[in-house]
SEMARLUM-219008 format. One record per atom (N, C-alpha, C): z negated, y negated, x. Coordinates in steps of 0.2 Angstrom, whole numbers, padded with zeros to 4 digits, always signed. Layout:
N
ZYX/...
# end
This chain:
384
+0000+0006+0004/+0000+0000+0000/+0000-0006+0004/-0003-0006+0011/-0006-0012+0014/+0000-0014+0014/+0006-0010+0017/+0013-0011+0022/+0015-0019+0015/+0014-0017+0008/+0020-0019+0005/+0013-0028+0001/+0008-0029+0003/+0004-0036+0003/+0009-0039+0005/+0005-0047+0005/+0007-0052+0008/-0001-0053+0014/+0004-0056+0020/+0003-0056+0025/+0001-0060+0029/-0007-0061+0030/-0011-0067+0032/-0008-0071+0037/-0009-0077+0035/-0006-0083+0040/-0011-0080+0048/-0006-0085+0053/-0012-0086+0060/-0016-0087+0060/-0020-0089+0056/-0026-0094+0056/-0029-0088+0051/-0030-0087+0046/-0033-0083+0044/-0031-0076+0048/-0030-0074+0049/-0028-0066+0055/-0034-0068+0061/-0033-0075+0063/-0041-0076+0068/-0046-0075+0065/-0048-0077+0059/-0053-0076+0056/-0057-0069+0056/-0052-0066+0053/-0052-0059+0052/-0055-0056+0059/-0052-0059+0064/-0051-0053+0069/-0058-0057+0073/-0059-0063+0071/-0067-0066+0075/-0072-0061+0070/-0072-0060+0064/-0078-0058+0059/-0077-0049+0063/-0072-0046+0063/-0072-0039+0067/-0075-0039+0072/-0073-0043+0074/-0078-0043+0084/-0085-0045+0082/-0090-0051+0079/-0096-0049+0077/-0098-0041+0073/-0093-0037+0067/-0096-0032+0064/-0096-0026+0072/-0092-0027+0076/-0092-0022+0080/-0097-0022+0083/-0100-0029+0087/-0105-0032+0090/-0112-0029+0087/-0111-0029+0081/-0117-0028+0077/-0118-0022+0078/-0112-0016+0075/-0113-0009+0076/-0117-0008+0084/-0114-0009+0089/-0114-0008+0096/-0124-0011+0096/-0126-0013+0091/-0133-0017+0093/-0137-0011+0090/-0134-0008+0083/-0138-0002+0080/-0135+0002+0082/-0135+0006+0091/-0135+0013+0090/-0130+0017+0089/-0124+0013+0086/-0116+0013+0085/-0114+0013+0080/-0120+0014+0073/-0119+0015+0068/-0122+0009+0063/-0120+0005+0057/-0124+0002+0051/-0122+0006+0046/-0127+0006+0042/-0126+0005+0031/-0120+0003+0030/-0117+0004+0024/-0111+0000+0021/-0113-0005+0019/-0119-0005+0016/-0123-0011+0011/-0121-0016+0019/-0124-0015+0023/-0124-0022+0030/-0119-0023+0031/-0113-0019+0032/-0106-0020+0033/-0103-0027+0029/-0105-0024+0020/-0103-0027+0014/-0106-0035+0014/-0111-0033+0016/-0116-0042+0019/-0113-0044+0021/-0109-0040+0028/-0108-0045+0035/-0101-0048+0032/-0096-0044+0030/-0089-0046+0029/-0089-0052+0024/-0095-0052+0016/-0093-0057+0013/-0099-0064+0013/-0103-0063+0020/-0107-0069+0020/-0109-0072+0025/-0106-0069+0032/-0108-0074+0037/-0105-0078+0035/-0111-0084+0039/-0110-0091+0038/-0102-0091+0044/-0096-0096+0039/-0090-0099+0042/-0085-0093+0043/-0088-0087+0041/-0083-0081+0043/-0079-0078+0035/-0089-0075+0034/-0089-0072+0027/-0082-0074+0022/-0081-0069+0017/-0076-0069+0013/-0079-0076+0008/-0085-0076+0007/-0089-0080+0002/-0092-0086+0007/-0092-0087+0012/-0093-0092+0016/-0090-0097+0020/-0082-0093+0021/-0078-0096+0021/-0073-0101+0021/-0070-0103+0021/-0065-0110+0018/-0059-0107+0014/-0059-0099+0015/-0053-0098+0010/-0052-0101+0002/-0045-0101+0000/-0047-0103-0010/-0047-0095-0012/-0051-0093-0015/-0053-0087-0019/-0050-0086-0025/-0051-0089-0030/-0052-0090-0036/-0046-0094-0040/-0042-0089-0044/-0038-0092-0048/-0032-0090-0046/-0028-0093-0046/-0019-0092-0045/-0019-0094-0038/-0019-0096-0034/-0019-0096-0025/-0024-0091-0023/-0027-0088-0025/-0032-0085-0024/-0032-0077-0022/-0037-0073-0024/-0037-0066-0023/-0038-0064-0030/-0042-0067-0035/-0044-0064-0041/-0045-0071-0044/-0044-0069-0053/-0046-0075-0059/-0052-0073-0062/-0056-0076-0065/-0062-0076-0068/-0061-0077-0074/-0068-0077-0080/-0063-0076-0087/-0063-0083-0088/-0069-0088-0085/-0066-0097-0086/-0061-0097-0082/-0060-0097-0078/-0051-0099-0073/-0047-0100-0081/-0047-0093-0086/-0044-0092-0090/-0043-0100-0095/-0047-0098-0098/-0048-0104-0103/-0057-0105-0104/-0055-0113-0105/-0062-0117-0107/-0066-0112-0115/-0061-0110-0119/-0064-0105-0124/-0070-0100-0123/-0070-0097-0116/-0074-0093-0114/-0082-0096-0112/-0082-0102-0109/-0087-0107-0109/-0089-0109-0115/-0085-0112-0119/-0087-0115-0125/-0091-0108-0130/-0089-0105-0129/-0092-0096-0135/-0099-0094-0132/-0101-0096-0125/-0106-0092-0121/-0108-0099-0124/-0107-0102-0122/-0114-0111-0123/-0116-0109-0133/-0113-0108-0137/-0115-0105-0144/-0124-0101-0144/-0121-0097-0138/-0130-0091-0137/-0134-0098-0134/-0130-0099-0128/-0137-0103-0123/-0140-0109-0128/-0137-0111-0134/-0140-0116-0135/-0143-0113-0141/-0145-0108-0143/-0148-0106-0148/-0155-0103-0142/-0156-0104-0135/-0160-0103-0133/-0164-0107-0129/-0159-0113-0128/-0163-0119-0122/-0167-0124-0129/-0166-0122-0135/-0174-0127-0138/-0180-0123-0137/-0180-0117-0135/-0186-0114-0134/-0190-0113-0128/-0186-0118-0122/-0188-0118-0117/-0188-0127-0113/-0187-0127-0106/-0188-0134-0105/-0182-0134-0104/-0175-0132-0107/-0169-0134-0108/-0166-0134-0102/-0167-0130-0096/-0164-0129-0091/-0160-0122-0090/-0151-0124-0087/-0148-0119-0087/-0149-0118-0080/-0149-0109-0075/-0148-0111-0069/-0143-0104-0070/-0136-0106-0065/-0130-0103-0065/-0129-0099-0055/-0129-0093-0057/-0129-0091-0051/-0122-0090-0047/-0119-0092-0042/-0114-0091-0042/-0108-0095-0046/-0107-0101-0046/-0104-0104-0050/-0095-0103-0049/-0095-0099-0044/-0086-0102-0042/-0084-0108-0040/-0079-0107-0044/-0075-0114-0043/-0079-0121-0046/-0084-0119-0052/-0090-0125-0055/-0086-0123-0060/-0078-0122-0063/-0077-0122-0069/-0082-0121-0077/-0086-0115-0076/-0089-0113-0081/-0095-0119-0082/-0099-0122-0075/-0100-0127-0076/-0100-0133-0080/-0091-0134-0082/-0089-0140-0083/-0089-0138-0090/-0087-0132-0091/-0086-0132-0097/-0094-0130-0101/-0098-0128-0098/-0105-0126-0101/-0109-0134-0100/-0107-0139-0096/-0108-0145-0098/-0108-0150-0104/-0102-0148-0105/-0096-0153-0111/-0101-0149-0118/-0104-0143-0117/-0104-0141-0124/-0113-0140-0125/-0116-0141-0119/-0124-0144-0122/-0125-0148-0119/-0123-0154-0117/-0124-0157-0114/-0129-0164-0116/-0129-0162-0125/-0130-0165-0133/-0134-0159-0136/-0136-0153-0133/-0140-0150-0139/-0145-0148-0135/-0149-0152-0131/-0158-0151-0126/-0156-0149-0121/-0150-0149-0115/-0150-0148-0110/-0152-0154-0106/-0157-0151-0102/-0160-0156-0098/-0157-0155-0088/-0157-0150-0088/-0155-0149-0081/-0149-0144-0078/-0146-0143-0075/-0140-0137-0074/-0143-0134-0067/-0145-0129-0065/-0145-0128-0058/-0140-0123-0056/-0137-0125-0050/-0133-0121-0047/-0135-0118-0042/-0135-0111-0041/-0140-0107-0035/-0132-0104-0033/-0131-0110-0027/-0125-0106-0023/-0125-0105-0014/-0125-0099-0012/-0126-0100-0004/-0120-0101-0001/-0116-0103-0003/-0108-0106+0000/-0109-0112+0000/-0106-0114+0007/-0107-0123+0006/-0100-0125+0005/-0093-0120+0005/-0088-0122+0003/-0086-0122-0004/-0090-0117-0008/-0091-0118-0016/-0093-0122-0017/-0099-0122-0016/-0102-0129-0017/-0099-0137-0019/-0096-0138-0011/-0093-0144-0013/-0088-0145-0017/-0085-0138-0019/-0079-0138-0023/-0083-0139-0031/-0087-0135-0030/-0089-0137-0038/-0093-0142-0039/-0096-0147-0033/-0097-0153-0034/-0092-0158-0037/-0088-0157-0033/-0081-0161-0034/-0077-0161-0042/-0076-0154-0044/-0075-0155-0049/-0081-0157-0054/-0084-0156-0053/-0092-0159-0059/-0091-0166-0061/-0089-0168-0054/-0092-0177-0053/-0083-0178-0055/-0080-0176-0055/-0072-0175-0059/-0071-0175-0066/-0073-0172-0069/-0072-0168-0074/-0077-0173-0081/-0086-0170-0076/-0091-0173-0082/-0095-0178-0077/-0091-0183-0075/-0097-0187-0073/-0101-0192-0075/-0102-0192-0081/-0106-0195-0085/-0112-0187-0085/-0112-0184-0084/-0116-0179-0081/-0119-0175-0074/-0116-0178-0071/-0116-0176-0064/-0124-0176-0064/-0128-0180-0065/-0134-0181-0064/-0139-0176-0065/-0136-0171-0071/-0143-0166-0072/-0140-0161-0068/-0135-0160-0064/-0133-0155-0058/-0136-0155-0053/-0141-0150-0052/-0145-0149-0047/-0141-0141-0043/-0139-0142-0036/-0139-0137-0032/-0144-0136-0027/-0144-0128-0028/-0150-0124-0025/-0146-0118-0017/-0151-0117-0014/-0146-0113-0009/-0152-0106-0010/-0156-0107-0013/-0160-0101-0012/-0164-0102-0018/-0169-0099-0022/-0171-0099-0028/-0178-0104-0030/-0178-0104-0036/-0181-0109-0039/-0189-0105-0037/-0195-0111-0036/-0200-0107-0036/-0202-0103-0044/-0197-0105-0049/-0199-0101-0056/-0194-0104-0059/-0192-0100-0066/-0187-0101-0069/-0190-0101-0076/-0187-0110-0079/-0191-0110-0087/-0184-0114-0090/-0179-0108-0094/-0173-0110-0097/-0170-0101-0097/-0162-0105-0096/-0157-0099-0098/-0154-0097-0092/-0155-0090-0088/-0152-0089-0082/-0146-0087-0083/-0140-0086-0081/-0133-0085-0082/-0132-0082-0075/-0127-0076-0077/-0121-0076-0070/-0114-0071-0073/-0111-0073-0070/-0104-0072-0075/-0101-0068-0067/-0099-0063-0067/-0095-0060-0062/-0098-0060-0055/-0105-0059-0055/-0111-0061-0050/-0113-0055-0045/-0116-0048-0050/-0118-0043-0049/-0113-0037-0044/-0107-0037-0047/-0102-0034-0042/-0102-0037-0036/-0104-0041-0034/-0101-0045-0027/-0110-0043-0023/-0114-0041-0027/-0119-0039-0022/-0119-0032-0019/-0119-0031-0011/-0119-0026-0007/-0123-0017-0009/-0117-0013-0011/-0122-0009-0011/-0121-0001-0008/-0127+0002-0007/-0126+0009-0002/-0123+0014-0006/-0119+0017+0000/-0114+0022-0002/-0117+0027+0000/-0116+0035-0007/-0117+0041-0004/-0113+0046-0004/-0112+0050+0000/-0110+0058+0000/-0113+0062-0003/-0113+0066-0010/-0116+0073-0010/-0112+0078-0008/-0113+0083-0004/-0109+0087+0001/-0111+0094+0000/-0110+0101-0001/-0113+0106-0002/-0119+0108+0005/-0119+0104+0010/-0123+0105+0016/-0128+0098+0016/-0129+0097+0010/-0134+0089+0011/-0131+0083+0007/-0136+0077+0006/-0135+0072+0006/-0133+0065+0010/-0126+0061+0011/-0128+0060+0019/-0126+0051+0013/-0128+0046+0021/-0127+0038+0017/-0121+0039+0022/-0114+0032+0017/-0111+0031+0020/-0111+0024+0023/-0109+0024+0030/-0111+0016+0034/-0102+0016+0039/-0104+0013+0045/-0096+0009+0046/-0098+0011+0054/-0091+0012+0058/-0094+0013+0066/-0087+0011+0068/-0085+0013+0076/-0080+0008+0078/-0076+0016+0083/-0071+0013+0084/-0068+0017+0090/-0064+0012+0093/-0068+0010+0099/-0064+0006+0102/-0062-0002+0100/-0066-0003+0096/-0064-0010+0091/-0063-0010+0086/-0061-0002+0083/-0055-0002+0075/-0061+0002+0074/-0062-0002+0067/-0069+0000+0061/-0067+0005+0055/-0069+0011+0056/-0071+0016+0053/-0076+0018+0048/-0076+0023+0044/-0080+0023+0041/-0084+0031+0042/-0089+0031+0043/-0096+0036+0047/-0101+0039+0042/-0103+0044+0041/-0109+0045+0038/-0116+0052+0043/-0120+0048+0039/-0128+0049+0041/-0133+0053+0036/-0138+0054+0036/-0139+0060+0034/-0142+0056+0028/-0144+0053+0024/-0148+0049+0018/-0155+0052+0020/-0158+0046+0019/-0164+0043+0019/-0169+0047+0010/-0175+0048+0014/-0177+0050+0008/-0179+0043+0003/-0179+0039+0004/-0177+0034-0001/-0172+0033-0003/-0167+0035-0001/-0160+0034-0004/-0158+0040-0007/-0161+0046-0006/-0160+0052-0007/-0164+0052-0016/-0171+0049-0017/-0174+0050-0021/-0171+0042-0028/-0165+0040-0025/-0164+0034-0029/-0156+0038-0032/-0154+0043-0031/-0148+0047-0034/-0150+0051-0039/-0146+0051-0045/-0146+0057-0050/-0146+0062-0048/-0155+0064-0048/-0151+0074-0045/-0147+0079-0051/-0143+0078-0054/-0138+0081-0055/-0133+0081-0055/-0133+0075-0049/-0125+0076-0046/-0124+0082-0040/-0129+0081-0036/-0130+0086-0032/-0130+0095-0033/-0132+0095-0039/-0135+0102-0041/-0127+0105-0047/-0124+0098-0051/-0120+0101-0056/-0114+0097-0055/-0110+0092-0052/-0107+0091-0049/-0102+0094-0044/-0094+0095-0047/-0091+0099-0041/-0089+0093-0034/-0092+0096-0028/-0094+0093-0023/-0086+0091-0017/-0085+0086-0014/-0090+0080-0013/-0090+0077-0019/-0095+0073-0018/-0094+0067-0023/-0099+0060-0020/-0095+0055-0021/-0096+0049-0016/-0097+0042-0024/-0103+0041-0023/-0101+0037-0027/-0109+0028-0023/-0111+0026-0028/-0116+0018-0025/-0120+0019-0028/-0125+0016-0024/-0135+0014-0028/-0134+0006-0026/-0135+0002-0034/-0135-0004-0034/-0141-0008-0032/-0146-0005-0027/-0153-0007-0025/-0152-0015-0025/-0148-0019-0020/-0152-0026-0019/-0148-0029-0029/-0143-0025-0032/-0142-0029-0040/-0148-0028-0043/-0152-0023-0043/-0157-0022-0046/-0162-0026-0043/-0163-0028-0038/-0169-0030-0034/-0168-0040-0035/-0163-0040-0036/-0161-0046-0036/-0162-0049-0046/-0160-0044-0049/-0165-0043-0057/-0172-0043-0057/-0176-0040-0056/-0182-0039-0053/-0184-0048-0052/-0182-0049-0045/-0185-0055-0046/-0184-0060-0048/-0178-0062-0051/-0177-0066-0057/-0182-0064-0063/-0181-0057-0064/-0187-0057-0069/-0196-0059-0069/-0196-0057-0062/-0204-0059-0059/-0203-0069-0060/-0200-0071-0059/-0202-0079-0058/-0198-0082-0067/-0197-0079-0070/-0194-0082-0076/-0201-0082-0081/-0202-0088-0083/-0210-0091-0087/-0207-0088-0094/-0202-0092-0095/-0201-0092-0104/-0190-0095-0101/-0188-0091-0107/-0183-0091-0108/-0177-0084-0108/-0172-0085-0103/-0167-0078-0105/-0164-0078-0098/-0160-0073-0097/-0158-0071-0092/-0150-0066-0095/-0144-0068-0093/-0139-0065-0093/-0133-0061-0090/-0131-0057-0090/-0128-0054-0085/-0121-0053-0089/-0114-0056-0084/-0109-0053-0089/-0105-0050-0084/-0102-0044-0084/-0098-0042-0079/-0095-0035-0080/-0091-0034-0075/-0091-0026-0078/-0091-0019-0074/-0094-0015-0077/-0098-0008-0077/-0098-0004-0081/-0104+0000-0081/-0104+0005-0085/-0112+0007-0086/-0115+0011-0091/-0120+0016-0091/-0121+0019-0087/-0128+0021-0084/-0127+0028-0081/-0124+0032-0081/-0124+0036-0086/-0120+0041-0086/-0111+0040-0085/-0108+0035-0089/-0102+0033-0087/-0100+0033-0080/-0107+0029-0076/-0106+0025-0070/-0104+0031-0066/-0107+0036-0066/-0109+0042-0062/-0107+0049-0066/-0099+0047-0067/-0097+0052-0072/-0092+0058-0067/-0092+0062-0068/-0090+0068-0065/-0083+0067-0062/-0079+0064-0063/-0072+0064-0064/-0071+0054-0057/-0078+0052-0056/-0078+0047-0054/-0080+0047-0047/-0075+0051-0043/-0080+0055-0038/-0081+0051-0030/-0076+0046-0032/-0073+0041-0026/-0079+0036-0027/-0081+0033-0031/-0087+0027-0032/-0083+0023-0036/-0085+0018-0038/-0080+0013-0040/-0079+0006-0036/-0082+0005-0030/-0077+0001-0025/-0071+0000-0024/-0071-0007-0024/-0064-0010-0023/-0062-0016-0021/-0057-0016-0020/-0057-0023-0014/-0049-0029-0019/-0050-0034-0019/-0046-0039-0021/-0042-0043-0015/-0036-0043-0014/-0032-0047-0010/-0025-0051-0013/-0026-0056-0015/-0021-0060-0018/-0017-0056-0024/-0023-0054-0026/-0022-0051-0035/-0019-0044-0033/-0022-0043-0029/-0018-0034-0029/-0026-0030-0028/-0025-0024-0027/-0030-0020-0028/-0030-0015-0021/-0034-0015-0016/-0037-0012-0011/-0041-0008-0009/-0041+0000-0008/-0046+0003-0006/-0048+0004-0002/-0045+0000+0005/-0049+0002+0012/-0052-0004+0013/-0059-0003+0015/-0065-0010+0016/-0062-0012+0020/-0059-0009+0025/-0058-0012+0031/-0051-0015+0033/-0048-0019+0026/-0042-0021+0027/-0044-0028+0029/-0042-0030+0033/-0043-0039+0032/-0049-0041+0033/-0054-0039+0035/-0060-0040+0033/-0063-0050+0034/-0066-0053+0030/-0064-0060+0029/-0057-0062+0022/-0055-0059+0022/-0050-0062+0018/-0049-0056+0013/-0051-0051+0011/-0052-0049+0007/-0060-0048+0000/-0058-0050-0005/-0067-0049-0009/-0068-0040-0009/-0074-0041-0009/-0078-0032-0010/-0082-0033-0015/-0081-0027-0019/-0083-0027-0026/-0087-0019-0027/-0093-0017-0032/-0090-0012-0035/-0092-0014-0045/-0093-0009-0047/-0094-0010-0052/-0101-0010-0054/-0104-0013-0060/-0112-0013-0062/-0116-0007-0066/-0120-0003-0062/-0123+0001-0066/-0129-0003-0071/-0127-0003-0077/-0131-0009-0081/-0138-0006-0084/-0137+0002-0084/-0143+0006-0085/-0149+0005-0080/-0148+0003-0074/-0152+0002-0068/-0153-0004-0070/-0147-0011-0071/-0151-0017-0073/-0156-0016-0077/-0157-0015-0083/-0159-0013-0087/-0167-0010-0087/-0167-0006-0083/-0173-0003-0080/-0177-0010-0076/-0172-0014-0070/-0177-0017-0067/-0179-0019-0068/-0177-0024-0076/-0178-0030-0076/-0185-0032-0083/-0184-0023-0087/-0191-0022-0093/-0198-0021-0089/-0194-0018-0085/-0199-0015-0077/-0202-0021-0075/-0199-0027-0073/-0203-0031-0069/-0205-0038-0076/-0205-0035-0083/-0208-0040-0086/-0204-0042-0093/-0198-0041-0093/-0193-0044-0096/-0194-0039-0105/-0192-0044-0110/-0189-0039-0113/-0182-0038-0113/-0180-0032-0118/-0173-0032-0119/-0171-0034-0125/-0165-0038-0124/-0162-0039-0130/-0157-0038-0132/-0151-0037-0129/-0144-0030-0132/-0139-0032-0124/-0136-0026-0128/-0131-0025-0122/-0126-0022-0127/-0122-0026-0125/-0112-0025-0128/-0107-0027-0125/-0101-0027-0127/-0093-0027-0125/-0092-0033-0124/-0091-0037-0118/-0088-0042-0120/-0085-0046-0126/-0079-0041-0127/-0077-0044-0133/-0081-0043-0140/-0086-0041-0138/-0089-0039-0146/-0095-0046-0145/-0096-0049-0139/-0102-0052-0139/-0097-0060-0138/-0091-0062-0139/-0088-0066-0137/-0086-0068-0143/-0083-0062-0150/-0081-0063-0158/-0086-0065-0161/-0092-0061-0159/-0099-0064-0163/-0102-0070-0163/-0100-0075-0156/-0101-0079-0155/-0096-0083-0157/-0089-0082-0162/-0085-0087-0164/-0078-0090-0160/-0077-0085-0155/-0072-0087-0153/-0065-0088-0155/-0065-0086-0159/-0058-0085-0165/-0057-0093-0169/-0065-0095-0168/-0064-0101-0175/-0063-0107-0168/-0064-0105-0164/-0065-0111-0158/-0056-0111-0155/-0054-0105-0155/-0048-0104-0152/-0042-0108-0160/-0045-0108-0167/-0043-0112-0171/-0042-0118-0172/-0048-0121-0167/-0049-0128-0167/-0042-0134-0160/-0039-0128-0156/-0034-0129-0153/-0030-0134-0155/-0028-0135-0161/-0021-0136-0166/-0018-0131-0168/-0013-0135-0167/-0005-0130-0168/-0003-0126-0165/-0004-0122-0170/-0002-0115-0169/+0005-0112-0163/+0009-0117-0164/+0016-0116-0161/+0015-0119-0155/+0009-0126-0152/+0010-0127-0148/+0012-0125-0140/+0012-0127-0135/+0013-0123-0129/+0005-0123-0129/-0001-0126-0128/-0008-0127-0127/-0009-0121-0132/-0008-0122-0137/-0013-0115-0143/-0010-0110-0140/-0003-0109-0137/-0001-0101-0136/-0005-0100-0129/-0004-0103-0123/-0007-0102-0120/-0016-0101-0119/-0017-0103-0123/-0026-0101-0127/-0027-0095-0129/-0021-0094-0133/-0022-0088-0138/-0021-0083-0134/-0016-0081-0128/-0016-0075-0125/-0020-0077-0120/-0024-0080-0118/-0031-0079-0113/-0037-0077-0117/-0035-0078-0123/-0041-0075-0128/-0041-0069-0131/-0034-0067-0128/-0031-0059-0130/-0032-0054-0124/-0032-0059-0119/-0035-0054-0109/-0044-0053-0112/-0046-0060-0113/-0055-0059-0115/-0056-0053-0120/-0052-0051-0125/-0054-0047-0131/-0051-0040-0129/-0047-0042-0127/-0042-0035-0127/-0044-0030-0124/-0047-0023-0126/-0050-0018-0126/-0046-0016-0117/-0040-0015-0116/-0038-0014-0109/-0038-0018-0107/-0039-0023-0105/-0040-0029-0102/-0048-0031-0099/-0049-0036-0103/-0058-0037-0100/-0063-0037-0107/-0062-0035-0112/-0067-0035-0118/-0067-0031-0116/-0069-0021-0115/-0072-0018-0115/-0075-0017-0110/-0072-0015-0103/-0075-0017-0095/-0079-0019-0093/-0079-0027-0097/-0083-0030-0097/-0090-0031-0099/-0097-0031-0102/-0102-0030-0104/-0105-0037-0105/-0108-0036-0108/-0115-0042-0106/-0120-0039-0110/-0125-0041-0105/-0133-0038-0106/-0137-0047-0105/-0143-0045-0110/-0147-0051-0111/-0154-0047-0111/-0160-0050-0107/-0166-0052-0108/-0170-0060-0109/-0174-0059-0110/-0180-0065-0114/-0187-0062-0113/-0191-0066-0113/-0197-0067-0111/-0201-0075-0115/-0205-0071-0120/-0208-0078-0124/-0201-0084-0128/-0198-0079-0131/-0194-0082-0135/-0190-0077-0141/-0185-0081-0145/-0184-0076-0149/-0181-0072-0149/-0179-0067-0152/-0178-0059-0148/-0170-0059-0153/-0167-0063-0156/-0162-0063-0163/-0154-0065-0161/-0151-0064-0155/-0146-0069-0153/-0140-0064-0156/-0137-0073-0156/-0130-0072-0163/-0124-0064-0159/-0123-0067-0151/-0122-0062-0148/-0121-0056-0150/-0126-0053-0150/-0127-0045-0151/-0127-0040-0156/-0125-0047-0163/-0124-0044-0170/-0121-0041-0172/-0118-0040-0167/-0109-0035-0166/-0111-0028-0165/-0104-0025-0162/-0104-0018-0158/-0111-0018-0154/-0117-0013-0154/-0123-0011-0151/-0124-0006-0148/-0122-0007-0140/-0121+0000-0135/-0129+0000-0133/-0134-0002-0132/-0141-0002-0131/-0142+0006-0130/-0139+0009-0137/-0142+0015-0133/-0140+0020-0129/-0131+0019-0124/-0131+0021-0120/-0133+0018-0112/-0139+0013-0113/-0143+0015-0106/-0146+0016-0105/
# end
């Protein structure tokens, strides 16, 4: 597949080949050998190399991949419908992690910016995002610029609506082998400078974080992720959130789905200028790494560390219940160029092969009410 990409410039080809020479530096430091999770860190976050540190454009039509705001403002405007049914119960602060481009910003701005939003914070550790989504903010809503607060590390407490919208896939997770001769972790090592992929015997912490019925009923190998730092990364949003909610939209699956028999490869995958990648080691810098969300596991962390649950559905079932139909009516004319282009990004958003089913969103609360218009719909709750 690689031969038939498009073909980084000089200047990103250095990048690439400088972020290789620290991961190899780094193997050579542990022994010859790292995790994939520190691999997964190293390629999408060192500082000025990382894929998400970087100065690449990621996001959108120049980019590697689209997000569902990149689509249309419809998708901001349908999710602010929930949040604002939930910031009068709190001290009307939204905090967004990972904002992108700030798009979803601009548009979750323009729609509570009038029903008790007192603050927006941005928890972004890119300082290249950042400025972009400064720019548009102060572009776009700058008669609101002022309640946008950026964050590069976490609030001492969280009293509002937490959000992240295509957040959880991008955090680093370890890779296993169940093998008829044992359990082993998968990590990254070098021959000579070209990075390879290695495995290690699994850790009994990592050993005792996998379904043991993939090893026992499972036709073997089978290679799949423990979403430790996404779960951990819930957990403590949970632990520091006083009163309000917490959301997660992205896509996964259940346990059981996640870690379905016929799913033997993992769900890992790499994004490079809208094409689809299965070797980590392409590019590394100028490709995104992904895998998909075990939302069973979210779900666990976050009841675990405090949270209630309040549902978990399809995209599109939590996007229809929220009105998007009547908002995508509000366009005008039907015949226009603007209505038709709304209307088929409203049909990527819903569209059962597309991203309305894939896609999930799961909600918790704490000291609030447990009733969101959202999840009036299709109710997968009980497969996690």
């Amino acid at each position: 597949m690689s031969n038939h990409l498009p073909l980084p410039s000089d200047e990103e080809l250095l990048i690439s080949q400088k972020l290789i020479k620290q991961v190899v530096d780094l193997i050579d430091k542990n022994d010859g050998f790292i995790p994939f999770d520190q691999y997964w860190n190293t390629i999408l976050y060192t500082p000025h190399l990382g894929y998400y540190s970087g100065s690449a454009y990621k996001i959108g039509r120049q980019g590697d991949f689209t997000t569902a705001p990149q689509l249309t403002d419809l998708f901001g405007k349908t999710w602010a419908r929930q949040i604002a049914e939930i910031l009068p119960q709190t001290e009307g602060n939204v905090y967004e992690f990972g904002a992108g481009t700030g798009v979803l910003a601009v548009d979750l701005l323009d729609a509570l910016a009038e029903q008790g939003l007192h603050h927006y914070y941005i928890i972004e550790i890119s300082p290249n995002l950042r400025a972009r989504q400064q720019e548009i903010i102060v572009s776009k809503m700058p008669q609101y610029a002022d309640r946008v607060i950026f964050l590069d590390r976490l609030p001492e407490y969280f009293d509002g609506v937490v959000i992240g919208n295509e957040i959880l896939d991008a955090v680093p997770c370890q890779v296993f082998e169940c093998r008829n001769d044992g359990i082993f972790e998968m990590g990254v090592t070098h021959h000579h400078g070209q990075l390879q992929e290695s495995f290690q015997p699994a850790s009994k912490i990592l050993i005792d974080a996998i379904p043991h019925w993939i090893s026992t009923d499972y036709a073997l190998p089978y290679r799949s992720e423990i979403i430790s730092q996404q779960t951990a990364l819930t957990a403590t949003i949970a632990q520091k959130l006083r009163k309000g909610a917490l959301m997660w939209i992205d896509y996964g699956f259940d346990e059981n789905e996640f870690y379905h028999p016929q799913r033997n490869k993992g769900t890992m995958i790499g994004h490079y200028r809208h094409h689809t990648v299965q070797d980590p080691f392409f590019y590394p810098a100028l490709m995104d790494w992904t895998a998909h969300v075990n939302f069973s596991a979210i779900a666990e962390a976050a009841t675990s560390a405090g949270l209630d649950f309040i549902g978990y559905t399809h995209q599109a079932s939590f996007l229809l219940s929220l009105g998007i139909t009547d908002l995508l009516e509000q366009k005008g004319d039907t015949a226009s160029e603007n209505y038709i282009r709304q209307a088929a990004a409203c049909q990527k958003l819903l569209n059962p092969q597309e991203m309305g089913e894939i896609f999930k969103v799961i909600g918790f609360g704490k000291n609030i009410n447990h009733d969101w218009t959202g999840f009036n719909g299709i109710d997968l709750s009980r497969k996690l």
